[in-house]
N, C-alpha and C positions, 0 to 999 in steps of 0.2 A: 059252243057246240052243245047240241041237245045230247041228255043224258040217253042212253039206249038200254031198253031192258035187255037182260040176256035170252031171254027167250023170242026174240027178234030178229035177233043176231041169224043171220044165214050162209051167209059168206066168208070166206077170208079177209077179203076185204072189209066187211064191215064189221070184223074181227077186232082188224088191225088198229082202224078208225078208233072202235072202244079201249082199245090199250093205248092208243096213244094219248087218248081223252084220260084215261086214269093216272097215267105216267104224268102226265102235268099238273095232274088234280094233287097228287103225290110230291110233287115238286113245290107245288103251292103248300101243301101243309107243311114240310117241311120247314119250309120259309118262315114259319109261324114263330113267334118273341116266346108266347106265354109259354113254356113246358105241358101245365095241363090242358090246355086249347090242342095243341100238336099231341099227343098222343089221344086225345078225344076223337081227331077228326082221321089219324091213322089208324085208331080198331074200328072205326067208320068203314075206312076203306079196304083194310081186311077183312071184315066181312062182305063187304059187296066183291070181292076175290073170290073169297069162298060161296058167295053164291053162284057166282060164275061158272065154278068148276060143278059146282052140285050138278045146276042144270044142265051141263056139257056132259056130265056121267048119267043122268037120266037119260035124255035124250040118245044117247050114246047104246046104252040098253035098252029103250025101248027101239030100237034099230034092228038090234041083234035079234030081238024078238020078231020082227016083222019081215027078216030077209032083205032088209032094204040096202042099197048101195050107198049106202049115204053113211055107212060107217069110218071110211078111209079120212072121211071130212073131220067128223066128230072128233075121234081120235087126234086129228091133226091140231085141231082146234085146243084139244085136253093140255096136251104135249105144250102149245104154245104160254096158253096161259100159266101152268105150270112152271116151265123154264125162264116167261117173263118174272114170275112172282118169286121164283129164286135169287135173279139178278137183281130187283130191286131192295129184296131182303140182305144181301149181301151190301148193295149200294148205301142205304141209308140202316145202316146200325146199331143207331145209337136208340131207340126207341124197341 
C-alpha cells in the first residue's frame, strides 16, 4: 500500500486505510531482532503520528476560522488518531 500524506487524507475512510497502513508498519517494526533498528524505525513512526495530528489541528483551525462545516469531521479524525495512538502505546510497551 502506497504511503499517503496526511494532508490528503479527506475521508474517514481513507483515515482508516492510513491507520491501518501504520498499525502493520508498527507491527513490522516491532518484529525487528536488532533493539536499535526497532526503536530507530518506532521514533520514525512517532513522528509521522505526530505529524498527523499536527495537520488534523491545523486544518482543524483553519476551519473554525472559515466557518466551514467540515469541523465535526476534523475533530472526529483528531479523536481517532489520538485514541489509535493510545492503544498502540499501551500495546507495544516495551520501547
Amino acid at each position: 500500500m502506497r504511503r499517503q500524506s496526511p494532508d490528503n487524507i479527506k475521508t474517514e475512510r481513507e483515515l482508516q486505510l492510513a491507520l491501518k497502513d501504520l498499525d502493520r508498519r508498527w507491527a513490522a517494526a516491532h518484529s525487528i531482532k536488532d533493539s536499535r533498528r526497532r526503536s530507530k524505525e518506532i521514533l520514525r513512526l512517532k513522528g509521522e503520528v505526530k505529524h498527523m495530528l499536527n495537520v488534523f489541528k491545523r486544518l482543524n483551525r483553519s476551519t473554525n476560522l472559515n466557518d466551514n462545516n467540515d469541523n465535526g469531521l476534523w475533530n472526529k479524525m483528531l479523536k481517532t488518531i489520538s485514541s489509535w495512538f493510545g492503544i498502540i502505546n499501551k500495546k507495544y510497551k516495551d520501547v
